[in-house]
C-alpha positions in Angstrom: -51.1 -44.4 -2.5 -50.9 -42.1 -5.6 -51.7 -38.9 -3.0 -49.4 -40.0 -0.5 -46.4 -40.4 -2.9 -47.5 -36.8 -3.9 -47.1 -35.9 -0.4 -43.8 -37.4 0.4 -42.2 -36.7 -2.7 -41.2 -32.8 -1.5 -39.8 -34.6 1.8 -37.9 -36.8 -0.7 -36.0 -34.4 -2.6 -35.5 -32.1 1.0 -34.1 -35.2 2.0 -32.3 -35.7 -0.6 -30.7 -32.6 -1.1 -29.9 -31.9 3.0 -27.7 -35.5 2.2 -26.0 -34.0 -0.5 -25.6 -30.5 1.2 -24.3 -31.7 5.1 -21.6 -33.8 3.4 -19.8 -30.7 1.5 -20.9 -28.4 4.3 -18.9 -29.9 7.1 -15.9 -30.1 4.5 -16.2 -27.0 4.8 -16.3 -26.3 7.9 -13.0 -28.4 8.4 -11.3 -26.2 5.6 -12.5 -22.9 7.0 -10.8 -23.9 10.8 -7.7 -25.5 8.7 -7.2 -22.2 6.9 -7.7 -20.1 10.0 -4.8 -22.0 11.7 -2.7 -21.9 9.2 -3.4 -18.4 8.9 -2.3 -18.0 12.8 1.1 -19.5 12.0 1.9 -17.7 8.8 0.9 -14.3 10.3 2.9 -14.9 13.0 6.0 -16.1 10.7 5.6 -13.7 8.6 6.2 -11.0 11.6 8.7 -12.8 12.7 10.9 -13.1 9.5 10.6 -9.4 8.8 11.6 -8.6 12.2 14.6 -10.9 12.1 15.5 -9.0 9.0 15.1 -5.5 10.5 12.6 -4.7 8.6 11.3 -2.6 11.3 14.3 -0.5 11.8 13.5 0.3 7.9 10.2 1.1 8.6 11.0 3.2 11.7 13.7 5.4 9.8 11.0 5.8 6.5 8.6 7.5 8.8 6.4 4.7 7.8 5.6 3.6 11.7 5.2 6.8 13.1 2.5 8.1 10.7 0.6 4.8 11.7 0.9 5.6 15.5 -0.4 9.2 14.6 -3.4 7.1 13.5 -4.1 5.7 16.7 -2.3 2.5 16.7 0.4 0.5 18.5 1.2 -1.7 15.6 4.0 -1.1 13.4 4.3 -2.1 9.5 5.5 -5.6 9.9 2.3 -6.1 12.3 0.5 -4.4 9.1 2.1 -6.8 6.6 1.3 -9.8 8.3 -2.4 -8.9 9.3 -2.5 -9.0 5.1 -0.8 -12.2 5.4 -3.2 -14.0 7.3 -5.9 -12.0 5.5 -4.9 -13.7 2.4 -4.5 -17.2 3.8 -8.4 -16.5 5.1 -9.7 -15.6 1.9 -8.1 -18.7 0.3 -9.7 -20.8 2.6 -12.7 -19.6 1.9 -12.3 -19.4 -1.6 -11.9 -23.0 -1.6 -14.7 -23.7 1.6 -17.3 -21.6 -1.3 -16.0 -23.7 -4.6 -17.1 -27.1 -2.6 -20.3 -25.8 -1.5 -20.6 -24.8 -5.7 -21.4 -21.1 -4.8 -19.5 -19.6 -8.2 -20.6 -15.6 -7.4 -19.1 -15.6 -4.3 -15.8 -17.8 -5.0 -15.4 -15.0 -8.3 -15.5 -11.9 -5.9 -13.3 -14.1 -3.5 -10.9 -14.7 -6.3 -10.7 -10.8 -7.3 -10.1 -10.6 -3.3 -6.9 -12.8 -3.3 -5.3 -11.2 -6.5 -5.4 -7.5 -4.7 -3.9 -8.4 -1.5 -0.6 -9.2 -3.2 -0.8 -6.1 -5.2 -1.6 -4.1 -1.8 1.7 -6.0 0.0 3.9 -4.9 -3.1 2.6 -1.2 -3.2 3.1 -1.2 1.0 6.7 -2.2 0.0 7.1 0.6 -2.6 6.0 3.0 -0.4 8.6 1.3 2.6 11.4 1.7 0.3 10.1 5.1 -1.3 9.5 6.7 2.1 13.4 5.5 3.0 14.9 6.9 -0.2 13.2 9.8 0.0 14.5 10.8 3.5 18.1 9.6 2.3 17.5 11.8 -0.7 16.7 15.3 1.4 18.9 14.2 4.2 21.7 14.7 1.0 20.4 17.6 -0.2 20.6 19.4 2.9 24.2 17.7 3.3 25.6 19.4 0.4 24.0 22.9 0.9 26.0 22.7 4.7 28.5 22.0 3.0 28.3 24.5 0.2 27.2 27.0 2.3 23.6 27.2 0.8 21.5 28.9 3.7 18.2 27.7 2.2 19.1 23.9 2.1 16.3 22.8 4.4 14.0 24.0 2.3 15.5 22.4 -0.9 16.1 19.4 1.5 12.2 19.0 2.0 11.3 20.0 -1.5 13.2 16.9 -2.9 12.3 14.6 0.0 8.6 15.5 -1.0 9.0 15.3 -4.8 10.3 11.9 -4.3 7.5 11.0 -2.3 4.9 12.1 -5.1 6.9 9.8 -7.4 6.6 6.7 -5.5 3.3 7.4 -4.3 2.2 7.3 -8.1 4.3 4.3 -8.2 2.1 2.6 -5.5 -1.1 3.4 -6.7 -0.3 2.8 -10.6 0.6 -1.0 -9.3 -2.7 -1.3 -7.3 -4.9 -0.5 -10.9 -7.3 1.1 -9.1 -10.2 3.3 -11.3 -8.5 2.5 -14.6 -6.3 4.9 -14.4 -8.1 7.7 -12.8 -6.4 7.9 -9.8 -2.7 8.5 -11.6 -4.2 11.0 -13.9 -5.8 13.3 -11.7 -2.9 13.2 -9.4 -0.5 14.0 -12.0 -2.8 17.0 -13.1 -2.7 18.5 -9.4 1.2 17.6 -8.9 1.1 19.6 -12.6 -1.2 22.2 -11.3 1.0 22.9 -8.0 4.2 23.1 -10.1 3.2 25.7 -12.6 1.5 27.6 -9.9 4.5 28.1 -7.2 6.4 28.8 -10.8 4.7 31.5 -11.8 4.1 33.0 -8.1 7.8 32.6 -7.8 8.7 33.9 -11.3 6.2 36.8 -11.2 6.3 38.0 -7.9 9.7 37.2 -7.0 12.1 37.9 -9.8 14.0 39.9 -7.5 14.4 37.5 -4.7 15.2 34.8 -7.4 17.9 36.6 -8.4 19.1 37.0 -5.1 19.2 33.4 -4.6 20.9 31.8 -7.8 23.5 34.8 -7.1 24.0 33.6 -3.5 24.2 29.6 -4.4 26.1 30.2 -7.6 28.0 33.4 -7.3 29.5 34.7 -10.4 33.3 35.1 -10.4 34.0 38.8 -11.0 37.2 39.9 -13.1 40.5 40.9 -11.3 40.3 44.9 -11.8 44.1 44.5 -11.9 
């Protein structure tokens, strides 16, 4: 009897174990299809919502939309935003499918997962918003040098649509905390790099031709000989 209990014992605790194991397993299961029809709906109400706000039209005018069709796709940014969406709602599900099945490695890099999404939808907003001021912001600049009579304004147009861009991409990327820091350094130390480069090729080589243009934006009044 005393070798047979040896022998069964192993089967015992398998037993044992598979019990405790199907239970929580098929829990979740159920949470894991749960979470992937609610992700469905909220995907498809979160399109919905930002297109009944005109969200798109935004998008459209930012340049945001065409830049992702130049990538090869047919979706816009609200299709973007709510593909996070219902990534999110998926990754909650199976953060909380992996906490009943008591696998805490997995449920940490899950969690890690869940808090960057938000971050990612925020920065995808700055960069909406930025990409929209920015155009407003050349669009203005060239405005005023029509109006002034400025025959280089599309060139200052771009050069302040483009500055502003560098600003909120920094913006973006400083919110997403990604490398510490790294990231935001070394692109302030190109954007640095650029600006005292074209400033000394324009201050050096082209004293003349800078001249020529502060005189022809900002003519000096001459005295009345009489």
């Amino acid at each position: 009897m005393n070798t047979f209990d040896v022998v069964l014992e192993p089967l015992r605790t398998l037993l044992q174990q598979v019990g405790w194991f199907a239970p929580r397993l098929l829990v979740a299961l159920g949470v894991l299809v749960i979470g992937w029809l609610l992700a469905k709906a909220f995907r498809l109400g979160v399109v919905k919502a930002l297109r009944a706000m005109n969200f798109h039209v935004l998008t459209e005018r930012a340049g945001i939309d065409s830049f992702l069709q130049q990538g090869g796709t047919d979706k816009d940014t609200a299709d973007f935003l709510g593909l996070l969406a219902y990534a999110l709602v998926i990754l909650a599900a199976l953060f909380v499918a992996f906490s009943g099945l008591g696998l805490t490695q997995v449920t940490d890099l899950l969690g890690r997962a869940i808090l960057f999404v938000p971050r990612l939808l925020v920065a995808i907003l700055v960069l909406v918003l930025g990409s929209y001021f920015a155009r407003f912001a050349g669009n203005a600049v060239r405005s005023y040098c029509r109006s002034a009579s400025i025959s280089d304004g599309e060139v200052l147009g771009r050069l302040m649509q483009y500055g502003v861009m560098a600003f909120v991409i920094l913006l973006a990327v400083d919110h997403l905390d990604i490398g510490g820091g790294l990231i935001q350094k070394t692109f302030l130390i190109l954007l640095g790099g650029v600006v005292v480069a074209l400033a000394l090729a324009f201050g050096i080589g082209g004293r003349d031709r800078a001249a020529a243009l502060i005189e022809r934006w900002f003519p000096r009044e001459h005295d009345d000989p009489r």
